[in-house]
N, C-alpha and C positions, 0 to 999 in steps of 0.2 A: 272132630277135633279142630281147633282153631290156628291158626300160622301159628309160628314161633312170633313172629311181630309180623310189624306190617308197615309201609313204608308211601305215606303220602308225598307229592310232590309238589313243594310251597311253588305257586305262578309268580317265582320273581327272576324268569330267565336274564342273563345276562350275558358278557362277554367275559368272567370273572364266574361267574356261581355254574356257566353250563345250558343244561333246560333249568335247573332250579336246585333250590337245598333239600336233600332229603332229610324229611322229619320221620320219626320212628316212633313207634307205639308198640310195647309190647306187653307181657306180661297176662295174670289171667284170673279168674274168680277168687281164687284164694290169695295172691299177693297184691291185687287190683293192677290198675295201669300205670307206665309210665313213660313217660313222652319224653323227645330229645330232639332239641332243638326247632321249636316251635317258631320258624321265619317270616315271618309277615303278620299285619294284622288286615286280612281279611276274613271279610262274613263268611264266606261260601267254604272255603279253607277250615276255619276257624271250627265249624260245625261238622265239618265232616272227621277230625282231631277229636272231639267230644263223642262224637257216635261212636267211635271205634273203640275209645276207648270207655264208654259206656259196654259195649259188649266184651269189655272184659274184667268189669267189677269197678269201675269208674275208676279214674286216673284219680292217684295219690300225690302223685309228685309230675315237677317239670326238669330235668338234667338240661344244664346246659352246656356245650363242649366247647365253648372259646368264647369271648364278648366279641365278636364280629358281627355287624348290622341285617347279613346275611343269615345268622343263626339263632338273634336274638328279637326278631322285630314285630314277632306273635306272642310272647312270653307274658309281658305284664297283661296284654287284653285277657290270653287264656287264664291267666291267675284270677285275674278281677273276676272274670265269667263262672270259674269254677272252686275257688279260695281254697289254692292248693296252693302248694309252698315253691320258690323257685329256688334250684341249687346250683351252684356252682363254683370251680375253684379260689374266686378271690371276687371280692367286691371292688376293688382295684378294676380287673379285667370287664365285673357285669356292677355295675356297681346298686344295681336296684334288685341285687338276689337275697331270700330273705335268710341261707344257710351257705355257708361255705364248706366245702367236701374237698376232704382231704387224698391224695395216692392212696389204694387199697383198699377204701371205704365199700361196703357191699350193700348191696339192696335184695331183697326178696323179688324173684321171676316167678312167679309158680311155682316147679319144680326145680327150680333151678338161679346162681345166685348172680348177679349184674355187678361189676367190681368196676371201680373207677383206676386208672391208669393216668398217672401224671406224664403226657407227651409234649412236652413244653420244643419250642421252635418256629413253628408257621406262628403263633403268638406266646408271648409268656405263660397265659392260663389257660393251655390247652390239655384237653382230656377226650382220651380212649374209653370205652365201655365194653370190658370184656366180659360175653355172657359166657360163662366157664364150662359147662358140663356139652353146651351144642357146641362150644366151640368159635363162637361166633365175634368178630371184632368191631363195634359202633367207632368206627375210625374217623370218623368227623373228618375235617382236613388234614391229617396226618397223609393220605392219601388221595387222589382223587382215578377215577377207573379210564381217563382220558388224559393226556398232558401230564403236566406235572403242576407241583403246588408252591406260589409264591411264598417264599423266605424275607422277610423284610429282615434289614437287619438291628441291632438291638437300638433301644431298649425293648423295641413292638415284639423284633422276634431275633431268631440267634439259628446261627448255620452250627455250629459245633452244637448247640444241646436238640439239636431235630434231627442229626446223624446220629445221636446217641438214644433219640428217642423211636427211628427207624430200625436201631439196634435191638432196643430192648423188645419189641414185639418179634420180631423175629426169634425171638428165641421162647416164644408161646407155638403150640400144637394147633395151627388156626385152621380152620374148614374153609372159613370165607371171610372175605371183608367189605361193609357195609358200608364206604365212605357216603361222606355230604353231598356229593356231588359224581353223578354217574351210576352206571349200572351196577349190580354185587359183583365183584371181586374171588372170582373162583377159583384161580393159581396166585395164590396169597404170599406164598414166600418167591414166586417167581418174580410178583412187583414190585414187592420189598427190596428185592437185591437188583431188580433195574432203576431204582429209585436210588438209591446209595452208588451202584455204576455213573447214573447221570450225571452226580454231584461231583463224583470223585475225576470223574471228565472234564468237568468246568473246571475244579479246581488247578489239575494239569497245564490246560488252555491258558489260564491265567498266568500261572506261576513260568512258562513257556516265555508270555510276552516279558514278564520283568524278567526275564534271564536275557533278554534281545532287547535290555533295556536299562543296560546299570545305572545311567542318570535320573531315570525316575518316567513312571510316564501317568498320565490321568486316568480316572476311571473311566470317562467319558470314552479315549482310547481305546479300552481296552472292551469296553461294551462294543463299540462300532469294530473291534478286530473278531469279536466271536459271534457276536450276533448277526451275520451275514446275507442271511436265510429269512429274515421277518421285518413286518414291516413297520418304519420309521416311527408309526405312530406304537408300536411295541416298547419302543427305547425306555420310556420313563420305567416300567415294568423290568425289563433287563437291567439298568441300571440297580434298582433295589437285590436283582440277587448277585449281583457285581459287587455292589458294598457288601452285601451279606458274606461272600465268601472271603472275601479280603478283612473282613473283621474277624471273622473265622481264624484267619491265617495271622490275624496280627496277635490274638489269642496266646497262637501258638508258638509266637516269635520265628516266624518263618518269614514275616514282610513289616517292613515299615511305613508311616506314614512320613513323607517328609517335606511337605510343604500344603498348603491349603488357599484356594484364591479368596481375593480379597472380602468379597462376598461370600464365601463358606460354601460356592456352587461346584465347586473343583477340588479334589485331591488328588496330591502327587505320591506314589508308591514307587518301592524297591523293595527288594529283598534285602533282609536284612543282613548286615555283617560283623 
């Protein structure tokens, strides 16, 4: 009998993707293959994606889990190669897919059925793949099994609907979690709730310096007061989930914005009153 899936590793290591993106292949003679998140176009990669998924009734479809260039940068080549369909949340986020899938939409596994899960946060058109009956979660960047996962903040991505989307999988019966990047995830709800601790920590830190700060203080500030620990060339990175969490907060009417530099490189916060 053959894996549940199977998990190639795209050669596009970086300082952001890890060793690389994992792509997944599963499924099997009777429901054929499908593929998620085909990352790169290369030859070598490319062929070895078809092979695998040839031994399992040839790949049908391609799922995509977010328009990230790390997720999506083998897709059109494997389409053209094998004229299967590309799917994903919004043409907006991939905008050369050729179906758009909606929350809760189901695909045939074999035995077993692949549901899409709208996880919207690390980007707006982000999707989970929950194969239901093993139990298993295709967590794309929802999660990664190293570090944590950059939040930009809106319109790309949102700190309030990626807590809310760290919520809802938690409350699935998960075995394991198969993110993008990193090894499989075998104490699944243990990462979940250190993922949602981390955030709820930054938030603290944050909300800390405007309390030791009622005139207002910058992001920039407030980056260089928490991020202590890493180095300089990290900032730009840090700053994104600085705004993330402070758009979060301003959301929730917990902080304000209340001045902006002249050049639109600087914002000034408070809590609001």
């Amino acid at each position: 009998m053959s894996e549940i899936y199977r998990i190639l590793l795209a050669p596009n290591p970086s300082a952001l993707t890890g060793p690389g993106t994992n792509t997944i292949i599963l499924g099997d003679a009777r429901s054929g293959a499908t593929v998620i998140d085909p990352a790169v176009d290369d030859a070598e990669y490319l062929a070895a994606i078809v092979q695998e998924g040839q031994s399992r009734g040839g790949i049908r479809r391609i799922l995509i889990s977010h328009g990230h260039p790390d997720h999506i940068g083998g897709a059109e080549a494997l389409r053209a190669r094998l004229d299967v369909p590309i799917l994903a949340f919004s043409r907006q986020g991939v905008p050369f897919a050729d179906e758009e899938i909606a929350d809760n939409t189901p695909f045939a596994c074999g035995d077993d059925t692949l549901r899409t899960l709208y996880t919207p946060g690390h980007r707006f058109d982000h999707l989970c793949f929950w194969l239901e009956q093993q139990r298993i979660l295709f967590a794309g960047d929802l999660v990664a099994s190293h570090g944590t996962v950059v939040i930009p903040p809106p319109p790309q991505g949102d700190l309030y609907d990626y807590l809310q989307s760290l919520q809802r999988v938690q409350n699935l019966d998960i075995v394991s979690i198969v993110p993008a990047h990193g090894e499989v995830i075998t104490r699944p709800q243990e990462k979940l709730a250190e993922y949602i601790a981390h955030r709820q920590k930054r938030e603290q830190q944050i909300l800390a310096i405007l309390q030791n700060a009622p005139q207002g203080v910058t992001n920039e500030t407030i980056v260089q007061s928490i991020y202590t620990d890493i180095d300089a060339s990290l900032h730009a990175l840090a700053t994104l989930s600085v705004q993330a969490h402070l758009s979060k907060l301003e959301r929730e009417g917990r902080v304000q914005r209340i001045a902006t530099t002249q050049r639109g490189q600087q914002e000034y916060w408070q809590l609001s009153r």
